[in-house]
Short mmCIF file of the C-alpha atoms (twelve columns), coordinates in Angstrom:
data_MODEL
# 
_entry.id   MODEL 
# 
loop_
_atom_site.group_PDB 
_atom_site.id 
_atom_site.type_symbol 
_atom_site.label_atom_id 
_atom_site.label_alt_id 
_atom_site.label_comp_id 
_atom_site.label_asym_id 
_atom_site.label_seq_id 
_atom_site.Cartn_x 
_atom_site.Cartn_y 
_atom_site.Cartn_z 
_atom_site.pdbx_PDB_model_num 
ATOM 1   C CA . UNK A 1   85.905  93.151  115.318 1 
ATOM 2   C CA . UNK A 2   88.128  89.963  115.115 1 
ATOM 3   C CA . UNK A 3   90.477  90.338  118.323 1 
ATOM 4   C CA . UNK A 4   92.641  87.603  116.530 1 
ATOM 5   C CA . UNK A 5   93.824  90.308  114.603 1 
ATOM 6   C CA . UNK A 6   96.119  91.211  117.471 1 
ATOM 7   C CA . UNK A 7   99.962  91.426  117.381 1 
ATOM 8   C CA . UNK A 8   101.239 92.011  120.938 1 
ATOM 9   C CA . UNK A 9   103.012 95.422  120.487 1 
ATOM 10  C CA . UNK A 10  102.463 95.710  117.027 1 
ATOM 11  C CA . UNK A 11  98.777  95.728  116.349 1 
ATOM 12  C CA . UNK A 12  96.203  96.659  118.302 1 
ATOM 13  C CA . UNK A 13  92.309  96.869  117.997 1 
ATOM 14  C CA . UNK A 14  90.630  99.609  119.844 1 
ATOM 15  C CA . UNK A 15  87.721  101.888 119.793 1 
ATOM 16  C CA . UNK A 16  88.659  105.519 118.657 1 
ATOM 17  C CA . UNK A 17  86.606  108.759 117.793 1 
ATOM 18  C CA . UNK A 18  82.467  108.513 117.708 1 
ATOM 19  C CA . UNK A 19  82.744  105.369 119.236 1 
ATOM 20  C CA . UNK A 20  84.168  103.319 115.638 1 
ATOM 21  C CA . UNK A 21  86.738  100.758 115.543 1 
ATOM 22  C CA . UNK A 22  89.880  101.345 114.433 1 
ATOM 23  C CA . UNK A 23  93.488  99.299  114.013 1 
ATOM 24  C CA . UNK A 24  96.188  100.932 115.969 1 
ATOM 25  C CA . UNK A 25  99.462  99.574  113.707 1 
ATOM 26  C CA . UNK A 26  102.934 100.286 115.786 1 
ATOM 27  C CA . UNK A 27  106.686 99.390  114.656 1 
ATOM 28  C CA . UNK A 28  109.750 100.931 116.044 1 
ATOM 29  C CA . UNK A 29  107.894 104.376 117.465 1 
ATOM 30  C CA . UNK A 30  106.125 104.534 114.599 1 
ATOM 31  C CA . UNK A 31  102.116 104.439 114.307 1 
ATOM 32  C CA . UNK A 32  99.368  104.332 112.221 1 
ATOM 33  C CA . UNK A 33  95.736  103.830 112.806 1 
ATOM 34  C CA . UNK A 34  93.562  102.689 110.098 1 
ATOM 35  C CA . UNK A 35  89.559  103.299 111.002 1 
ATOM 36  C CA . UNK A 36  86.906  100.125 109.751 1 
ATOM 37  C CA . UNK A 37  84.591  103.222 108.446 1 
ATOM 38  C CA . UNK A 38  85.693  103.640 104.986 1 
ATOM 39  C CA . UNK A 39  89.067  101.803 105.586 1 
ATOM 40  C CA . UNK A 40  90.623  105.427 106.583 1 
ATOM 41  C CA . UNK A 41  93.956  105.786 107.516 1 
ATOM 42  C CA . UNK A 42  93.289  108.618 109.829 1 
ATOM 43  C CA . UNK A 43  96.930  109.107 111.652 1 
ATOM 44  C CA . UNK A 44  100.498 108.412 110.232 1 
ATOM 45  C CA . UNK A 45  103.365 109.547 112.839 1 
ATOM 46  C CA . UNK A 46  106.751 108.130 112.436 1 
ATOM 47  C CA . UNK A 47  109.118 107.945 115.545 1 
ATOM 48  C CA . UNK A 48  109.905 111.305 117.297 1 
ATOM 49  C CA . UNK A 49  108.223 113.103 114.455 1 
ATOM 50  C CA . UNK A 50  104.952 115.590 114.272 1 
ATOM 51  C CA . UNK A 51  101.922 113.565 112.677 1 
ATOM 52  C CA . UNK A 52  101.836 113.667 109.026 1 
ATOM 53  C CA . UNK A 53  98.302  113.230 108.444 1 
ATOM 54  C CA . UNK A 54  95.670  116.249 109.044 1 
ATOM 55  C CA . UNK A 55  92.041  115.961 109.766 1 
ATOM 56  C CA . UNK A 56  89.447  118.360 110.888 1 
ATOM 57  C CA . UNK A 57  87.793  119.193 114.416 1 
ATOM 58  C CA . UNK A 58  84.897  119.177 112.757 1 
ATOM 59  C CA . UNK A 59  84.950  115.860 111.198 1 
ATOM 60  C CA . UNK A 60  81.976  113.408 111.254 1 
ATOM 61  C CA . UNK A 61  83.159  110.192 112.984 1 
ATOM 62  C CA . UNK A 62  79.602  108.033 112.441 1 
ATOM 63  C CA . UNK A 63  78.864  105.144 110.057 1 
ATOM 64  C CA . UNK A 64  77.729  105.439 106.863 1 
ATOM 65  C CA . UNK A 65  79.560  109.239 106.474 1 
ATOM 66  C CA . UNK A 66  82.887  110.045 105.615 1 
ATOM 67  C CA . UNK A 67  85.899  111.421 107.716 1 
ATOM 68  C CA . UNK A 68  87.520  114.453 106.834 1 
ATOM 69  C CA . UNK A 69  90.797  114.352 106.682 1 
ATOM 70  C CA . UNK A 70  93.449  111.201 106.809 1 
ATOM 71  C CA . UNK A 71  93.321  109.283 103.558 1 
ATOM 72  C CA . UNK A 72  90.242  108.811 102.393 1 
ATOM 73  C CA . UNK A 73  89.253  106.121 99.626  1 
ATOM 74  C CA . UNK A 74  87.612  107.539 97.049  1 
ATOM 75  C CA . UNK A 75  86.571  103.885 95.122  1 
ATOM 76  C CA . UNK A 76  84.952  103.242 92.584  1 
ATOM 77  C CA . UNK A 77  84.933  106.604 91.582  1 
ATOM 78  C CA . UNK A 78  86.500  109.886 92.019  1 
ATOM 79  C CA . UNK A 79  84.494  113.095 92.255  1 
ATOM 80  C CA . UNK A 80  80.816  113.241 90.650  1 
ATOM 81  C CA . UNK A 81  79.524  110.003 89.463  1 
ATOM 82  C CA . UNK A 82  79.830  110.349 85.624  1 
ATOM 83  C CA . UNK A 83  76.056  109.086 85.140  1 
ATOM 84  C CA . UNK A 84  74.265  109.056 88.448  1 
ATOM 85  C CA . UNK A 85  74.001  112.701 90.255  1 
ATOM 86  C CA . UNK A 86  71.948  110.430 92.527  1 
ATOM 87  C CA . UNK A 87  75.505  108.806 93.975  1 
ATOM 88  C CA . UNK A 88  77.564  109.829 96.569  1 
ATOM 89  C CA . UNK A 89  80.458  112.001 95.277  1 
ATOM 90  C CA . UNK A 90  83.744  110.173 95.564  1 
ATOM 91  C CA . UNK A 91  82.313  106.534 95.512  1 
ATOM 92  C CA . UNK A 92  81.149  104.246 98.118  1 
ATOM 93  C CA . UNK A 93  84.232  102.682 99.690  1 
ATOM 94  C CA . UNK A 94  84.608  105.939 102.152 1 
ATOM 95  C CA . UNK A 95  80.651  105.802 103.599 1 
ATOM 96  C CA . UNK A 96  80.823  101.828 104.704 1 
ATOM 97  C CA . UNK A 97  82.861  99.599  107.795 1 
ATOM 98  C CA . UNK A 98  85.120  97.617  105.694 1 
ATOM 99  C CA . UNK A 99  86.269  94.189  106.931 1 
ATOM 100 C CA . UNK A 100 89.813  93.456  108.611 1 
ATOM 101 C CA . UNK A 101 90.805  90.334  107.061 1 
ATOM 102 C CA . UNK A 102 94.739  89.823  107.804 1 
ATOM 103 C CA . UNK A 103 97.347  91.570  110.041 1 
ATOM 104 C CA . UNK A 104 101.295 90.646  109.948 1 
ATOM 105 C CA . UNK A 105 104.537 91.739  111.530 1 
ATOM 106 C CA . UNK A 106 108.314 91.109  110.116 1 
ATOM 107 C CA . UNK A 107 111.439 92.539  111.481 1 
ATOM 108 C CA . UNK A 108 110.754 95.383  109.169 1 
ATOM 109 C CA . UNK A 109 107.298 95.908  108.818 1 
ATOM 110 C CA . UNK A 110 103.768 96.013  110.424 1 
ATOM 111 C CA . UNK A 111 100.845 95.328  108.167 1 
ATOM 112 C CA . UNK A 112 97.118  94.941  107.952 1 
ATOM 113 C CA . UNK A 113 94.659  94.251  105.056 1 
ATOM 114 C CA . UNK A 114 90.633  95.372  104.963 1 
ATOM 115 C CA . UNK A 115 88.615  94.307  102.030 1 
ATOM 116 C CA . UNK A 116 85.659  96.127  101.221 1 
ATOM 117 C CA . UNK A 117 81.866  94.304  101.813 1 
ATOM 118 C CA . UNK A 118 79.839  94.758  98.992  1 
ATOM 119 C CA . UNK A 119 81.459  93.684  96.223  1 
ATOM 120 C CA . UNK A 120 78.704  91.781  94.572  1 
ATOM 121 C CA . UNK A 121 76.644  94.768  94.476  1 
ATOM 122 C CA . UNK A 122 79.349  96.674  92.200  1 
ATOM 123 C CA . UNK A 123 80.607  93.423  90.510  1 
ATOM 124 C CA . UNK A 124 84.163  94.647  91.635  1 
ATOM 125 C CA . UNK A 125 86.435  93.620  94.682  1 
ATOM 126 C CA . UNK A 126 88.678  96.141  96.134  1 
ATOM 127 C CA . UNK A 127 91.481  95.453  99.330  1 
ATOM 128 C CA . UNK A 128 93.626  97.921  100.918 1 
ATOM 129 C CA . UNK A 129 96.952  96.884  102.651 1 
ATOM 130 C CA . UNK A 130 98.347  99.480  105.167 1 
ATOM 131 C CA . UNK A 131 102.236 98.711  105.604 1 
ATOM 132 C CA . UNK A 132 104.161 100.371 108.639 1 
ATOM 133 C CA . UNK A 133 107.913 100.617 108.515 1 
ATOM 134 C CA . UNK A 134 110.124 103.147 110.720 1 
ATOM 135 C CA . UNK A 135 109.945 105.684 108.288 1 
ATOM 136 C CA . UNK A 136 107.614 105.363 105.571 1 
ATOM 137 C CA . UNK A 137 103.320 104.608 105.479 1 
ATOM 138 C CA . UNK A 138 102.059 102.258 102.050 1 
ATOM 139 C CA . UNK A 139 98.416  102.244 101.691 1 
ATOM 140 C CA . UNK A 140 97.662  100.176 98.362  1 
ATOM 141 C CA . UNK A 141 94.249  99.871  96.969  1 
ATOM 142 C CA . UNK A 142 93.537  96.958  94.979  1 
ATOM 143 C CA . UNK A 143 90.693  96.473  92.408  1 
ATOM 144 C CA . UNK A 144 89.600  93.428  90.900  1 
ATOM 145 C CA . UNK A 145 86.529  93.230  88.099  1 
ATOM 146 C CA . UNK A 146 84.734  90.500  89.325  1 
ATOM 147 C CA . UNK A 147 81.986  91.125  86.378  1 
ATOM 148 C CA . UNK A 148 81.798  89.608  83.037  1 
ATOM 149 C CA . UNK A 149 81.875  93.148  81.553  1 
ATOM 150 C CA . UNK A 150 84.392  95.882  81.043  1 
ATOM 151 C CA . UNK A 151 84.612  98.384  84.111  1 
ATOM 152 C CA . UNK A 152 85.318  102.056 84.351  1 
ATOM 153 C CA . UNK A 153 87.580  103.003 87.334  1 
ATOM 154 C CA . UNK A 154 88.640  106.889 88.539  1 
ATOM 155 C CA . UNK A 155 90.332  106.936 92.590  1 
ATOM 156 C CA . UNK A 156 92.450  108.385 94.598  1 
ATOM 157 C CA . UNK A 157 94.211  107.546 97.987  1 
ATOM 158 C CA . UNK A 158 93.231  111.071 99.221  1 
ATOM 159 C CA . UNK A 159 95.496  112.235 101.508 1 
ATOM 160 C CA . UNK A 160 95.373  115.199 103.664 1 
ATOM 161 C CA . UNK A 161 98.846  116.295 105.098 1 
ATOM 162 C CA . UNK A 162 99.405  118.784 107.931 1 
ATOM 163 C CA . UNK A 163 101.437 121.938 107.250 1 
ATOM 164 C CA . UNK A 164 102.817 124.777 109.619 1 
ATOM 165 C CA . UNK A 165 100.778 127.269 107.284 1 
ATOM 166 C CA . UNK A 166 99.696  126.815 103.890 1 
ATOM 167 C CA . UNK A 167 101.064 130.142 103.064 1 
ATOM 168 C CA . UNK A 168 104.278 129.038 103.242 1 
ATOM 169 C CA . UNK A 169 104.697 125.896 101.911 1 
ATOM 170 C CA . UNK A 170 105.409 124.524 98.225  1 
ATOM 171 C CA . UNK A 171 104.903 121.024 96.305  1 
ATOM 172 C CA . UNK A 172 107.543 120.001 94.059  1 
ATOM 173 C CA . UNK A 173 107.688 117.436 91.703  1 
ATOM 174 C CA . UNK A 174 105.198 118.996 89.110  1 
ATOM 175 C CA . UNK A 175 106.776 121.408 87.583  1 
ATOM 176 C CA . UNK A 176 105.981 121.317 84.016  1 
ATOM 177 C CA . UNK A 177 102.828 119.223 84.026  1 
ATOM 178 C CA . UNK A 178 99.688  119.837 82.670  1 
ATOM 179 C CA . UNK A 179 96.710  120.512 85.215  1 
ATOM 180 C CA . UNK A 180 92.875  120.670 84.848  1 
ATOM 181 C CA . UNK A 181 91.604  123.479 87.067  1 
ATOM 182 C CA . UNK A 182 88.385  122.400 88.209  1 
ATOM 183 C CA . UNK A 183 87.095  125.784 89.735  1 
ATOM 184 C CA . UNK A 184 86.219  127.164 86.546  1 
ATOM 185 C CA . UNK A 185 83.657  126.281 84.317  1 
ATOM 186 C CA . UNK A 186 85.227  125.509 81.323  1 
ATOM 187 C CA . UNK A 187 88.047  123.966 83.574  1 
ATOM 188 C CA . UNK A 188 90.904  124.999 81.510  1 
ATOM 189 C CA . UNK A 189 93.905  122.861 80.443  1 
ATOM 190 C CA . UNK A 190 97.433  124.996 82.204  1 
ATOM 191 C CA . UNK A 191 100.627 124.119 82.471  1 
ATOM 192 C CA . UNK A 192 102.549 124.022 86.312  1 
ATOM 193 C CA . UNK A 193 105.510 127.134 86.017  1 
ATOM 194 C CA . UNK A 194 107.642 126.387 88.901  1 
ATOM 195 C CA . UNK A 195 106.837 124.926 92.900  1 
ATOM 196 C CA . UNK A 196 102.913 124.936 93.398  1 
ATOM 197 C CA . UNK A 197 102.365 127.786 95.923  1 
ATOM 198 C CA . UNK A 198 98.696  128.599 97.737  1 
ATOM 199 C CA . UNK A 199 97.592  132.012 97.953  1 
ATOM 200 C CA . UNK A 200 93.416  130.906 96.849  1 
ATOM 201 C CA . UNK A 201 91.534  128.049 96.728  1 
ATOM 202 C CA . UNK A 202 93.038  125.468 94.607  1 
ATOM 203 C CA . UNK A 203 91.857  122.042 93.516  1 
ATOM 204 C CA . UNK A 204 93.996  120.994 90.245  1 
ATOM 205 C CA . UNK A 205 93.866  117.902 88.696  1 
ATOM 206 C CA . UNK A 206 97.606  117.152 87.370  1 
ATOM 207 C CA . UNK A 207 97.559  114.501 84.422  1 
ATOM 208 C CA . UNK A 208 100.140 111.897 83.475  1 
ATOM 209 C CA . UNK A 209 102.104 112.526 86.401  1 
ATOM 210 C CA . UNK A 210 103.477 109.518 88.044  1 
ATOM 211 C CA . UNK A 211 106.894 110.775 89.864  1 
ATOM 212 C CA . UNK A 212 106.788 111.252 93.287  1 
ATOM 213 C CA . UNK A 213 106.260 114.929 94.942  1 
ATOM 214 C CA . UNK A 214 107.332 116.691 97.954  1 
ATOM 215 C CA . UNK A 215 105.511 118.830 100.286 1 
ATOM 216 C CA . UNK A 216 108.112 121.919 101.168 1 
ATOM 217 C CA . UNK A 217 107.428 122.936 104.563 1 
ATOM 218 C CA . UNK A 218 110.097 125.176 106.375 1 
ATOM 219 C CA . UNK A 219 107.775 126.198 109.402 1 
ATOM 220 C CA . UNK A 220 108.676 122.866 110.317 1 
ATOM 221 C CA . UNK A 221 111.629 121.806 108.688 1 
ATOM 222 C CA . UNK A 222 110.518 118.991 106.922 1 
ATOM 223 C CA . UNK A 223 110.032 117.521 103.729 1 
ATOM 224 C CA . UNK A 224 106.888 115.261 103.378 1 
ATOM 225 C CA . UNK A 225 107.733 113.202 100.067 1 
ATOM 226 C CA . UNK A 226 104.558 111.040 98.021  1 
ATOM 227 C CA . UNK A 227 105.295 108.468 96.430  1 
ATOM 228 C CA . UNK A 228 103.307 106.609 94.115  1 
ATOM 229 C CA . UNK A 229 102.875 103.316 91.743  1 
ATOM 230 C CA . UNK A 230 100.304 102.608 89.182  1 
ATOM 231 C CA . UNK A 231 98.642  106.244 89.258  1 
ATOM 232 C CA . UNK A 232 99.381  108.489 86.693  1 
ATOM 233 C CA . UNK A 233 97.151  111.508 88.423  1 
ATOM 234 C CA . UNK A 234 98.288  114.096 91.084  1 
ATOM 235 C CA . UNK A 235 94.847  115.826 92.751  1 
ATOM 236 C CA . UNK A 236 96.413  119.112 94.857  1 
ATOM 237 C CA . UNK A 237 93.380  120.972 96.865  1 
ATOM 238 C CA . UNK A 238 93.065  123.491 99.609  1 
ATOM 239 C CA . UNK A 239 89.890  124.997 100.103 1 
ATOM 240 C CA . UNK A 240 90.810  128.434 101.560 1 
ATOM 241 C CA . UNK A 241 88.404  130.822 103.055 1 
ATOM 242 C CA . UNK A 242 85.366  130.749 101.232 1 
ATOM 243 C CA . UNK A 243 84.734  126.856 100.825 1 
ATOM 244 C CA . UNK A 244 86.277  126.413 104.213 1 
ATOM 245 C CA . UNK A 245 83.154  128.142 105.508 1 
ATOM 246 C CA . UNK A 246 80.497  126.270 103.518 1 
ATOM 247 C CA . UNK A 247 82.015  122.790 104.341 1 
ATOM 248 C CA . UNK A 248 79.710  121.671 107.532 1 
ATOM 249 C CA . UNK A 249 82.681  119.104 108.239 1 
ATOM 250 C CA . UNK A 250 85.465  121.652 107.951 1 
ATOM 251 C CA . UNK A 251 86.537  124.327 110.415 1 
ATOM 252 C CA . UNK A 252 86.515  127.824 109.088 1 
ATOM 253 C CA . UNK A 253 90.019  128.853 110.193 1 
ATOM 254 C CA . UNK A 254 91.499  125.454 109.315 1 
ATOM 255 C CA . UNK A 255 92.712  125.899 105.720 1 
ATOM 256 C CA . UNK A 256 95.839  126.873 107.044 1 
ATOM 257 C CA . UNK A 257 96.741  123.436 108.323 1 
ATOM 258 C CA . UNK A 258 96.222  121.189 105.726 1 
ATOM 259 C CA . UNK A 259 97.386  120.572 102.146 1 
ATOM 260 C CA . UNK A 260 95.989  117.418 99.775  1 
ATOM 261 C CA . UNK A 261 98.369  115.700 97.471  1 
ATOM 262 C CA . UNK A 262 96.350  113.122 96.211  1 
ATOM 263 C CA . UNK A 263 97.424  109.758 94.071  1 
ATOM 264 C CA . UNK A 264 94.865  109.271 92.069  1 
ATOM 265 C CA . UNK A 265 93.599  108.047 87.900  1 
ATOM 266 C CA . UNK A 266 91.182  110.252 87.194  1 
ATOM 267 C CA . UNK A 267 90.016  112.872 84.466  1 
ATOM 268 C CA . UNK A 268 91.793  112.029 81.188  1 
ATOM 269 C CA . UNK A 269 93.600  109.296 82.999  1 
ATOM 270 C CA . UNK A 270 90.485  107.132 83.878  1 
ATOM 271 C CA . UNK A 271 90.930  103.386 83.822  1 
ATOM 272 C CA . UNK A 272 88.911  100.914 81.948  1 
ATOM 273 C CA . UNK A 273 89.373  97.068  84.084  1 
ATOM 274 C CA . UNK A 274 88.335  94.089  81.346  1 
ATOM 275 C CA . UNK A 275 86.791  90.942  82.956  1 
ATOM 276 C CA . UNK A 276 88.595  89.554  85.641  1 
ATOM 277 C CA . UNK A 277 91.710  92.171  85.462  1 
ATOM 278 C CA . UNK A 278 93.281  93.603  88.636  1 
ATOM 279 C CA . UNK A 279 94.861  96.681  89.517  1 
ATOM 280 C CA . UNK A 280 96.745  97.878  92.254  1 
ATOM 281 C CA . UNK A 281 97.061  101.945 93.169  1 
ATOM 282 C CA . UNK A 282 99.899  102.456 95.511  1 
ATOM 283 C CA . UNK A 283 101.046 105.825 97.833  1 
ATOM 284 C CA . UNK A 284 104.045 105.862 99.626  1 
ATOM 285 C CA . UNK A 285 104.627 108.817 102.443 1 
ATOM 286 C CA . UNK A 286 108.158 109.793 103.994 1 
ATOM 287 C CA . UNK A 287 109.348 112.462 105.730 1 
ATOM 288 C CA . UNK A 288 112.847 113.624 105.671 1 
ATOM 289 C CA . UNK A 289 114.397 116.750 107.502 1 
ATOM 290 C CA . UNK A 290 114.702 120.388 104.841 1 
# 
């Protein structure tokens, strides 16, 4: 990796889990470390604060697979390919090294940019910028057609948060929406009544939604809030017991700990990119005390 990258107290190159490369970003007791393997923000801890990000004991941490847990970048696509069962669900950008092109400090901020490698082979360019301040983490992902032809987009900045137990925690912010609930079949159309709750698995798709939320979490008095530009999709999962248990990369018993609130266009709110257009899908995570 390019040591020149290096910011003396600020950012940091170093080699972290399964032997990868990751960026170790620091500014004012705050850190972040954003992993070359799918351009992961894996850890988000602001100063004298409990990490904010989640990610399983079981994880993979080799090349070519993805991480469980962090913020995954689910580019080009989200979920199933819409043509191609042959493709990786969720895209490519999570299964290859990206490359760390820039890194920057300020008096306010710490930042790095990765661009992803192959972008001739999708005829699309796509850069993520990770910006560390003393209380808040910005990942954006930015996509640029680089084909002479219109381009279908769905993402999603993944993230996995960490809870004191998902049993007693609530989002808010999407009361009032309209969801897609993926577990059935038919994946049925609802409408949010109230704070999201967890008492099964859940993986909603929540459309038109582009205010921020907040993760409720008294166990430990804190309010994780999401922010979010250009994305007018909310993705909330847990996979509770059963799916838990069939995930290879996923502890059994450790549904408890996590919640996703994902920004994300996807379902009815795919994107369409003409020649040459760029867009720019922005999260934005602070905690504040309940």
């Amino acid at each position: 990796m390019n040591q020149s990258l290096s910011i003396p107290g600020r950012v940091s190159v170093k080699t972290g889990k399964g032997g990868l490369s990751y960026i170790e970003l620091r500014y004012n007791g705050a850190e972040a470390h954003v992993y070359l393997q799918g351009a992961h923000v894996l850890h988000y801890q602001p100063a004298e604060q409990a990490p904010v990000l989640w990610h399983s004991q079981k994880s993979n941490f080799e090349t070519n697979r993805p991480i469980r847990g962090g913020i995954p970048v689910c580019w080009p696509w989200f979920g199933a390919h819409p043509s191609d069962t042959t493709l990786p669900a969720h895209g490519l950008a999570r299964l290859v090294e990206w490359e760390p092109i820039a890194s920057d400090s300020t008096p306010i901020t710490t930042t790095v940019t990765l661009r992803y490698p192959n972008s001739e082979k999708i005829r699309a360019s796509a850069e993520l910028i990770v910006i560390l301040t003393d209380d808040s983490l910005t990942v954006t992902l930015t996509t640029t057609n680089i084909s002479t032809e219109p381009m279908p987009l769905t993402e999603a900045l993944h993230a996995y948060f960490a809870v004191s137990d998902i049993h007693n925690i609530s989002v808010h912010g999407l009361e009032g929406q309209p969801y897609i609930d993926t577990l059935p079949a038919v994946r049925p159309l609802r409408t949010q009544t109230g704070p999201i709750t967890f008492t099964k698995e859940t993986d909603r798709i929540y459309i038109d939604t582009p205010r921020e939320c907040a993760i409720h979490d008294p166990g430990m008095n804190r309010r994780i809030l999401v922010g979010k530009e250009n994305s007018l999709s909310t993705v909330v999962w847990n996979p509770w017991i059963a799916k838990a248990a069939r995930m290879p990369d996923y502890g059994d018993n450790e549904y408890p700990e996590m919640v996703c609130v994902e920004t994300a266009n996807c379902g009815p709110n795919a994107l369409r990119l003409t020649p040459g257009q760029t867009h720019a899908l922005t999260t934005r995570i602070r905690v504040v005390a309940l």
